[in-house]
N, C-alpha and C positions, 0 to 999 in steps of 0.2 A: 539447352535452348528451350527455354518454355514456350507451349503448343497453346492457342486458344483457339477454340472450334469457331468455327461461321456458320453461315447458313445465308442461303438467296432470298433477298427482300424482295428484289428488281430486275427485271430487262426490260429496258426501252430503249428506243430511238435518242443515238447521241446528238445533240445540237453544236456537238463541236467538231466532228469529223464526218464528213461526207460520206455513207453509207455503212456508216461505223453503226456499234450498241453498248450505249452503259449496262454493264452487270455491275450488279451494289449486292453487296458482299454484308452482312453485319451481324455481329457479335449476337451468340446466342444466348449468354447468359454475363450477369456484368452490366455496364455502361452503356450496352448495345451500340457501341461505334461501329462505323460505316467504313468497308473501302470499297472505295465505285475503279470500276478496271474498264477501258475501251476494248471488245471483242468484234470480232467479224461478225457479219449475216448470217453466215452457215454454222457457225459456231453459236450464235445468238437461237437459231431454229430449231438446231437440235436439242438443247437446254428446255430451250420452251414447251416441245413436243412432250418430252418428259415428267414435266412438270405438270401439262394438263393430261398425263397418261395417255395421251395419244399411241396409236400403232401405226404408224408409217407404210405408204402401199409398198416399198421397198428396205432393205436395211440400209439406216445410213452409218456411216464410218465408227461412229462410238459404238453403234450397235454390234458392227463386227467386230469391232476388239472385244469386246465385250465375248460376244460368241468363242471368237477365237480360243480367249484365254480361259473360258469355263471346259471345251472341249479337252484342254489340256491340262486340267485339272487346276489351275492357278487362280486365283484369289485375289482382290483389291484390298488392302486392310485401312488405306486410307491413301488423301493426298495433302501436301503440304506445300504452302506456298511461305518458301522459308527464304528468301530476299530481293530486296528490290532494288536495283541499280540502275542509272541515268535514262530514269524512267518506263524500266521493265520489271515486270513480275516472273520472279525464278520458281517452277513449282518442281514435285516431284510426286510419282503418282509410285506407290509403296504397293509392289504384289510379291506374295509367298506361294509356297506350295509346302507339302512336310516336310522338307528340308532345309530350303534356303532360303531368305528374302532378299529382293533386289530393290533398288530404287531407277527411278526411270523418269530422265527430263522431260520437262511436257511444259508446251505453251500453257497457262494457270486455266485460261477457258473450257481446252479439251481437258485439264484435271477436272474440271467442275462437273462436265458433262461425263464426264467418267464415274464420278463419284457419284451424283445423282444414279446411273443404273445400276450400281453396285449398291446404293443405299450404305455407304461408308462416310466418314467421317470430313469435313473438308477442315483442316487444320491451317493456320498463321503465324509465324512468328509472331511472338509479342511487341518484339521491334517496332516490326512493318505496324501493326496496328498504332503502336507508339508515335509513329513518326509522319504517317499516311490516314490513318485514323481519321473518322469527322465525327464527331460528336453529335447525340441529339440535338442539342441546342445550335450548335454550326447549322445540321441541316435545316432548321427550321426559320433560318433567316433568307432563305428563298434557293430555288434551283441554279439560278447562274453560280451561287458562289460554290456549289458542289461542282457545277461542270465543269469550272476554273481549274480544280483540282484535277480531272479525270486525266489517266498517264495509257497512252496507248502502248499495247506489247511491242515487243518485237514479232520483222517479217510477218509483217500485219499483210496478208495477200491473197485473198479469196477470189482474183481473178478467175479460176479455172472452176468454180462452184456458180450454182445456177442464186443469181438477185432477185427477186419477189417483189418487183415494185408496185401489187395492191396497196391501195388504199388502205392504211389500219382502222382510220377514223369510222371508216364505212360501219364496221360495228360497235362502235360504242353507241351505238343509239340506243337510247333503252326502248325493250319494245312489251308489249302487254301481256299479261297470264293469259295465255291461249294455248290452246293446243294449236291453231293455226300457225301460229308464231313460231312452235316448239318444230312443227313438221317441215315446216322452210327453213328454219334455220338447220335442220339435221341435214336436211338436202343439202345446203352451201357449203356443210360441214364434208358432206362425202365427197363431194367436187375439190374440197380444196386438197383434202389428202391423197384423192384420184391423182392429181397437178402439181401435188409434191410442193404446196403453198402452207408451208407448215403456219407461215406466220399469223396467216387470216386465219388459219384453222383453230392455233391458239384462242386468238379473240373470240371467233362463233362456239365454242366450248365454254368460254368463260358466259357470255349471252345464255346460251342454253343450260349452266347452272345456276346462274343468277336465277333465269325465269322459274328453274323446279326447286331453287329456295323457298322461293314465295309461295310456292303455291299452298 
């Protein structure tokens, strides 16, 4: 079964399931095809935390596995999301040690987020990309026809995980080369990791590199 690597375009707010998030998946080398997958909030926060190297005021779940499996000497050598059936993605998250390797079923979200701390490899069947795939040119004939596509996992259920319903918009404001700007916004940044609002906190990190781009 041939492996083609990914890599995270995107997380956003899904417009098709109510307190859902498209993760878009796309080809790193190649055609750059898309597959966009619906994940949970908490599964959406922790990805994103990561991504903007945030340190969490606590561990969260990926983090302890994480922790877990390096205390005991065990390894992530990659995850693979090798089928997709009546509208679920089958992953598997690949850890060794010197002797053995095992594979280990995993909703494709937490492989993701697994893979990003490990900095390993996030692999697809060719199939799935085959079959599920969107093309540059698909994507670019507008959003609705991507979110038509988007296939939520299974036991999609974050009922028992804390919702964050700030405002994301709040920061997309663009605001001015200041230091003024840069010292509020660091502030908003502490509070939100204080309150375990990973998701604002994403955005005011993204605000606070924009600004030290420019300067």
């Amino acid at each position: 079964m041939k492996k083609i690597a990914l890599e995270i375009l995107d997380v956003s707010h899904s417009g098709t399931s109510s307190g859902a998030y498209a993760m878009v998946l796309v080809e790193k080398n190649g055609s750059r095809r898309r597959l966009p997958i619906i994940i949970g909030p908490s599964v959406a926060q922790a990805i994103a935390i990561e991504l903007e190297n945030m340190k969490p005021s606590r561990p969260l779940t990926h983090d302890l596995f994480k922790t877990t499996l390096t205390t005991f000497n065990l390894s992530v050598d990659e995850v693979f999301i090798y089928k997709y059936e009546e509208g679920v993605f089958f992953s598997k998250i690949i850890i060794s040690d010197e002797s053995k390797t095992v594979e280990i079923d995993a909703r494709s979200s937490d492989a993701v987020a697994i893979a990003l701390r490990f900095r390993v490899p996030i692999l697809c069947a060719e199939s799935i990309l085959e079959s599920m795939g969107i093309s540059p040119g698909e994507a670019a004939n507008g959003e609705s026809e991507m979110e038509s596509d988007l296939d939520a996992e299974s036991n999609f259920d974050d009922s028992d995980e804390i919702v964050f319903e700030s405002d994301m918009d709040e920061f997309e404001l663009s605001f001015e080369d200041s230091e003024k700007d840069l010292v509020e916004l660091r502030k908003k940044l502490e509070i939100a990791i204080e309150k375990e609002d990973y998701e604002s906190a994403a955005k005011i990190q993204k605000s606070i590199d924009k600004i030290e781009s420019n300067k």
